[in-house]
C-alpha positions as CSV (number, residue, x, y, z in Angstrom):
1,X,209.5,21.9,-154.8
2,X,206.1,23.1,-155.0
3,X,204.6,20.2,-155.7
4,X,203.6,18.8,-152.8
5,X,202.1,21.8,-151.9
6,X,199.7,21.7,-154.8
7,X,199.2,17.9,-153.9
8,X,197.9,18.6,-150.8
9,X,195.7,21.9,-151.4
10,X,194.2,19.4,-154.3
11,X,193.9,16.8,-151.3
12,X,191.9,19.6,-149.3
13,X,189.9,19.9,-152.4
14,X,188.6,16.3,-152.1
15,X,187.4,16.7,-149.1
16,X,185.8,19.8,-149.9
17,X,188.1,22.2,-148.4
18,X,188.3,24.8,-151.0
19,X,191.6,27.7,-150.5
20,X,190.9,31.2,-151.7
21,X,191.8,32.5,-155.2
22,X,194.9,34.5,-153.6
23,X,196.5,31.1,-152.8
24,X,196.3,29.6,-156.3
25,X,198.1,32.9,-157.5
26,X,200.6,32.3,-155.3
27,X,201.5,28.5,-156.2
28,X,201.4,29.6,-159.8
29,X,203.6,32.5,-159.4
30,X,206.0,31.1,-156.2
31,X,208.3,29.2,-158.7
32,X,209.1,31.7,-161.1
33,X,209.8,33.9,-158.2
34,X,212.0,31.3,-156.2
35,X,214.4,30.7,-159.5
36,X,214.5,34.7,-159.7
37,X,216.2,34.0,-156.4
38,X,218.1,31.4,-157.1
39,X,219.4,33.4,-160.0
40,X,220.6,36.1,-157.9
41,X,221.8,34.0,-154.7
42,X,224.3,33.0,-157.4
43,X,225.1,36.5,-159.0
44,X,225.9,37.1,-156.1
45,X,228.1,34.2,-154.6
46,X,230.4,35.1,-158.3
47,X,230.1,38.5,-157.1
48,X,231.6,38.1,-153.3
49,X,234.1,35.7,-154.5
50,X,236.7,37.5,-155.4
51,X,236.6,40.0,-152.4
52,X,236.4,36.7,-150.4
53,X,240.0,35.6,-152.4
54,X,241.4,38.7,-151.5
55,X,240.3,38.6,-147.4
56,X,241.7,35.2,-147.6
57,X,245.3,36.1,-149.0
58,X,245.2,39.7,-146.9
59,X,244.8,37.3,-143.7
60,X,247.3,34.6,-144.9
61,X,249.8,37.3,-145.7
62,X,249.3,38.6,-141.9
63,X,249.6,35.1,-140.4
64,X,253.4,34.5,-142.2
């Protein structure tokens, strides 16, 4: 995902655009942090998904 990213700061580099330090860091250290979020975007879908079960039958049960 970050890929293209790198691509085209190395692109920059060609052309001797060169990006500060703090940048590097942050393309090394982005996608370790965006499957930390992954992780818990799931964690938490398995979490809600029973309290979403339960909204669902509450409201079916007050429909019939």
């Amino acid at each position: 995902m970050f890929e293209p990213l790198k691509e085209t700061i190395a692109l920059l580099k060609t052309y001797g655009e060169e990006m500060p330090e703090e940048i590097h860091q942050q393309l090394h250290d982005l996608p370790e942090q965006w499957n930390n979020t992954k992780k818990l975007s799931f964690q938490v879908k398995q979490n809600v998904a029973p309290l979403q079960a339960n909204e669902v039958n509450i409201l079916r049960r007050k429909c019939q």
